[in-house]
C-alpha positions in Angstrom: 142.2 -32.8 -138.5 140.8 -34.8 -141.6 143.6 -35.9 -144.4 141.7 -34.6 -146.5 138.2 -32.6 -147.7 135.2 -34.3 -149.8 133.0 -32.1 -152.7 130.2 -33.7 -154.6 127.9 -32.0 -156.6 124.1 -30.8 -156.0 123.0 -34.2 -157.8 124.1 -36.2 -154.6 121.0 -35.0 -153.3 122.0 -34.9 -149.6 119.9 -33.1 -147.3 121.5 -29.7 -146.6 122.0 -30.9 -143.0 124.3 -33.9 -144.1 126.6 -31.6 -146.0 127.0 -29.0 -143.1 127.6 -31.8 -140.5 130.3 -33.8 -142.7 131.9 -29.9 -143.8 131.0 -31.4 -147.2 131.6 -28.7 -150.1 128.6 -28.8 -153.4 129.0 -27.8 -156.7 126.5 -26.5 -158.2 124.6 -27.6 -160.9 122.1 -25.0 -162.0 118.2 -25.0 -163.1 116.4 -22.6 -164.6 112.5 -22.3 -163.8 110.2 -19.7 -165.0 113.2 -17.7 -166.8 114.9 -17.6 -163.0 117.8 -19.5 -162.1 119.2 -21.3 -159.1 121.6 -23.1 -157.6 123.1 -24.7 -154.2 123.3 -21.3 -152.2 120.3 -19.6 -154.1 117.8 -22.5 -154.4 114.3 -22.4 -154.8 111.8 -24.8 -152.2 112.2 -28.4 -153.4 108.0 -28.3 -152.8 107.4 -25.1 -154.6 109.5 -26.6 -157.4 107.8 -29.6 -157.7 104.2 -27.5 -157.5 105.4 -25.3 -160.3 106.2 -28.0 -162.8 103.1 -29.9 -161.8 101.7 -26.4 -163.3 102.7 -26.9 -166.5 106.4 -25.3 -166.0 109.4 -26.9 -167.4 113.0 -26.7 -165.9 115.9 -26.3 -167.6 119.4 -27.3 -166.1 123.3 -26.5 -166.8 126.4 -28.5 -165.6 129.3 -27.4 -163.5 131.4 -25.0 -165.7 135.2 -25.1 -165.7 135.6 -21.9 -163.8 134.0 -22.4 -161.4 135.1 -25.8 -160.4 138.8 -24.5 -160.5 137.4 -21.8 -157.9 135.8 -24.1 -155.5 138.1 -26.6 -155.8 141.3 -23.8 -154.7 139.1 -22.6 -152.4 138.1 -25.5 -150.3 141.8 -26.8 -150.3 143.3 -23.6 -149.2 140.3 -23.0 -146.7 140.2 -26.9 -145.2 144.4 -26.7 -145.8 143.5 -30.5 -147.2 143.8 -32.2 -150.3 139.9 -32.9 -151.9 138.3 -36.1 -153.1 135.5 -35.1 -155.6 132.9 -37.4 -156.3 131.2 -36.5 -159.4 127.6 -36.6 -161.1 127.6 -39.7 -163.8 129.5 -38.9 -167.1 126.5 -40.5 -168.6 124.5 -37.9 -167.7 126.3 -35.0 -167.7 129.8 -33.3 -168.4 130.3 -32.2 -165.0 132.7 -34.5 -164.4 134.9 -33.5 -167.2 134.8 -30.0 -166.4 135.8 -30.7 -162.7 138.7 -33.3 -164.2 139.8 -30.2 -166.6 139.5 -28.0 -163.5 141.7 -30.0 -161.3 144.3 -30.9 -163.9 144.7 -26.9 -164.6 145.5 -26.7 -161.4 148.4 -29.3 -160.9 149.6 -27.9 -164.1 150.1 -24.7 -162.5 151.6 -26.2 -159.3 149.1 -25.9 -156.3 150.2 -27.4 -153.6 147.0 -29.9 -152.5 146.6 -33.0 -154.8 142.7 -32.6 -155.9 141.7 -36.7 -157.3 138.1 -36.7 -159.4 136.0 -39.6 -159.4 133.4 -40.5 -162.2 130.7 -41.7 -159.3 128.6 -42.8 -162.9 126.0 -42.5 -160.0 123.1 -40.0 -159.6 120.4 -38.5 -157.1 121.1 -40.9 -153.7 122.9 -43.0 -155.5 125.7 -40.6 -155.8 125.0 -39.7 -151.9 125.5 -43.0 -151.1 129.1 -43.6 -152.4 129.4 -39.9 -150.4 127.9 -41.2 -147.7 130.5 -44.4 -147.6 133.4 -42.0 -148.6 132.4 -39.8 -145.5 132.7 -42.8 -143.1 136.1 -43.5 -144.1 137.2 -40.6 -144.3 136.0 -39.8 -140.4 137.2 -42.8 -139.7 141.0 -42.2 -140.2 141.3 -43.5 -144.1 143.7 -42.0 -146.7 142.6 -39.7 -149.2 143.9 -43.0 -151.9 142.5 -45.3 -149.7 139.3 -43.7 -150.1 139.2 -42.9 -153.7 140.4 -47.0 -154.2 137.3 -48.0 -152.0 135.3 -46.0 -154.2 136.4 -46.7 -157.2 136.3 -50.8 -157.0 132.8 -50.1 -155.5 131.2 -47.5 -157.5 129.5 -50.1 -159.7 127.9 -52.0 -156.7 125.6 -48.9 -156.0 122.5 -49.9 -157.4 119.7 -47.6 -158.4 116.2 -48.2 -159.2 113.7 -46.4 -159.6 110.1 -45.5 -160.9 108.3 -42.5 -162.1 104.7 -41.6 -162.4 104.6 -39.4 -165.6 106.4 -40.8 -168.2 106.0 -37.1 -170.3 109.0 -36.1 -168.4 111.0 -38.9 -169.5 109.9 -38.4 -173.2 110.8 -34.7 -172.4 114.4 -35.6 -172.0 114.7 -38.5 -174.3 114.7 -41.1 -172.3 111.3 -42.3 -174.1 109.3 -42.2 -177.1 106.1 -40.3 -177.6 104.3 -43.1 -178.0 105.2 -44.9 -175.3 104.5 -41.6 -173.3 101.1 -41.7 -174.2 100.5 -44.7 -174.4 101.6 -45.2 -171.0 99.9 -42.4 -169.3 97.0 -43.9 -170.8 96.7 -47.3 -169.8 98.9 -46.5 -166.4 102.0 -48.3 -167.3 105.0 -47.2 -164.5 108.7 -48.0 -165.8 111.3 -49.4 -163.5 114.6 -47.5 -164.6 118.2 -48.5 -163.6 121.4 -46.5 -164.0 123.9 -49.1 -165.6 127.4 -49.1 -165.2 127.8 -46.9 -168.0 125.9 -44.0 -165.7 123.5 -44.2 -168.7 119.3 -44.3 -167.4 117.8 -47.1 -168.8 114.7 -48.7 -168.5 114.5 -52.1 -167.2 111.0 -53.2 -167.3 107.1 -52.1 -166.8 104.5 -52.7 -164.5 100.7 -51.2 -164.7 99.5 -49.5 -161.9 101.8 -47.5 -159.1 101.5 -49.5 -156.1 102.7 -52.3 -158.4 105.8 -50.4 -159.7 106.9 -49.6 -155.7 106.7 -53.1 -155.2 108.8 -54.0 -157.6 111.3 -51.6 -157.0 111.9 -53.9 -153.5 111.5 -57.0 -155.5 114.4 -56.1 -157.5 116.5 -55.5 -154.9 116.1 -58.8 -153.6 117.8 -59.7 -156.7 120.3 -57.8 -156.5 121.7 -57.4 -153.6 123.1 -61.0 -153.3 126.1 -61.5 -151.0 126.1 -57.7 -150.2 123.2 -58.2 -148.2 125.2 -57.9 -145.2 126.7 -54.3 -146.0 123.6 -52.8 -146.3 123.6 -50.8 -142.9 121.5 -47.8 -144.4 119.5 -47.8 -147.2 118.9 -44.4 -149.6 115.3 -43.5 -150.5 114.5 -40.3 -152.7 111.2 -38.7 -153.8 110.0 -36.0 -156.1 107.9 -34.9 -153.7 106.0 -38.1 -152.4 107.6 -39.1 -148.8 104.2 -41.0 -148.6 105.2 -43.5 -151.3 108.7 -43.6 -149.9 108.3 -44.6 -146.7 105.8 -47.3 -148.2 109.4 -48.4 -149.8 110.9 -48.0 -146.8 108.5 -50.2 -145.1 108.9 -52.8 -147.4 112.1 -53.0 -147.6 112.4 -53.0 -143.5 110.1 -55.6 -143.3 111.8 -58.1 -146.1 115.1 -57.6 -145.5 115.2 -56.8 -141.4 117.1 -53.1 -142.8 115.6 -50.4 -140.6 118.4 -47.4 -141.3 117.2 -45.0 -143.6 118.0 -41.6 -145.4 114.9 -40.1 -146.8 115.2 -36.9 -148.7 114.1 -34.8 -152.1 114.9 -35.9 -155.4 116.8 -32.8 -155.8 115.8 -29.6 -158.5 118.2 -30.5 -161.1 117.5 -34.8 -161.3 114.0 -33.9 -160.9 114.2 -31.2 -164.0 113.9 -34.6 -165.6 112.6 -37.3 -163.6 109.8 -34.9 -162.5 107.0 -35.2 -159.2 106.2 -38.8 -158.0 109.7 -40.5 -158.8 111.0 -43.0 -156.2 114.7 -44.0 -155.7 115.9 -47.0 -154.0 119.5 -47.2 -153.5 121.8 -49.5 -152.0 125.1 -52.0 -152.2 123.9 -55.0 -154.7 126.0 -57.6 -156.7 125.2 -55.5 -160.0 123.1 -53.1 -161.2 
């Protein structure tokens, strides 16, 4: 039996395969589309979500509550009988990660019987899945629960993220832009290269005109990067807002630079994409910095 049980949240974007082969719990952060809401066990199509805001509709999204943290969280450990890891959205980005930290210190307070630790991943999207993803290995592999949460803690800020988008009005939707440049840049086809930095913040690193261009540069940058932990990139992350053409371009890329041909592929998921909107493409891996 494992030491102990691993939650993440819906912004890990892990295909819903990964979770149920790993016994991986989700908490849910919501989105609201078209005056309905969803979440992890009520979702609506990634695709149909991604046609629906190409249409003109526009997402809303709500972090994990208190509450209903405190419930999961009881209820995986007296399911699993294990203590729980949880490796949580960027504080950057959202207060889901305080309200699972006020969640499991309500229940220590109260005396429950399985320790419950909570990480700040200050990762998102595949990012986040990654340090799952390495969390999961050790974990299967006979690691302790503090073992673990040390590995992931001295290593949280070696997940790099890059990424591109191909309408910057989503950005400027959720601040992340100006207006102008918005406009400017639909106009003239500028594409943004966007990092998450060890703050969890998302923050633009530099621009490039034309797409192809901007997917390009999302491999050069990881040549940068990824310095001397070249080597401990067994698997790369990859995810899309619904444009698995352009990421297996990525993919391609990156398999024939760097000789890496172990990949996960998957959806930019409803709640990142809320914000990051269709045509976005994520490249995650281990680098020297971010």
């Amino acid at each position: 039996m494992k030491q102990f049980t691993i939650t993440t949240d819906t912004t890990a974007d892990l295909p819903e395969s990964y979770v149920n082969e790993h016994n991986l719990r989700i908490l849910s952060l919501t989105y609201t589309l078209d005056g309905v809401t969803y979440d992890w066990e009520h979702p609506l199509d990634v695709r149909e979500f991604y046609d629906k805001m190409r249409s003109g509709s526009l997402p809303t999204t709500s972090q994990v509550n208190p509450e209903t943290a405190k419930r999961i969280l009881k209820e995986t450990a007296e399911k699993n009988q294990t203590d729980i890891l949880h490796i949580a959205f960027s504080s950057g980005l959202s207060g889901s990660y305080d309200s699972v930290r006020i969640a499991a210190g309500e229940l220590e307070d109260e005396g429950f019987p399985f320790r419950i630790i909570v990480i700040d991943s200050l990762c998102a999207s595949l990012g986040e899945g990654l340090l799952v993803h390495k969390a999961v290995a050790m974990c299967e592999n006979g690691a302790s629960l503090d073992e673990t949460a040390k590995w992931v803690e001295e290593n949280k800020l070696h997940i790099v993220h890059n990424f591109t988008v191909d309408d910057l009005n989503h950005l400027y939707r959720g601040g992340r832009v100006s207006k102008t440049a918005a406009v400017l840049g639909s106009v003239i086809n500028i594409k943004p290269i966007l990092h998450v930095d060890d703050e969890g913040h998302l923050i633009p690193l530099s621009k490039v005109r034309g797409r192809k261009k901007s997917l390009i540069a999302l491999v050069d940058s990881m040549e940068k990067q990824m310095g001397s932990y070249r080597s401990e990139n067994d698997i790369v992350f990859i995810s899309h807002g619904d444009s698995l053409e352009d990421a297996q371009y990525v993919a391609d890329l990156v398999q024939e630079r760097f000789g890496i041909d172990s990949f996960l592929i998957n959806y930019v998921g409803s709640t990142i994409g809320a914000h990051s909107g269709p045509g976005t493409i994520a490249l995650f891996y281990l680098g020297e910095y971010r």
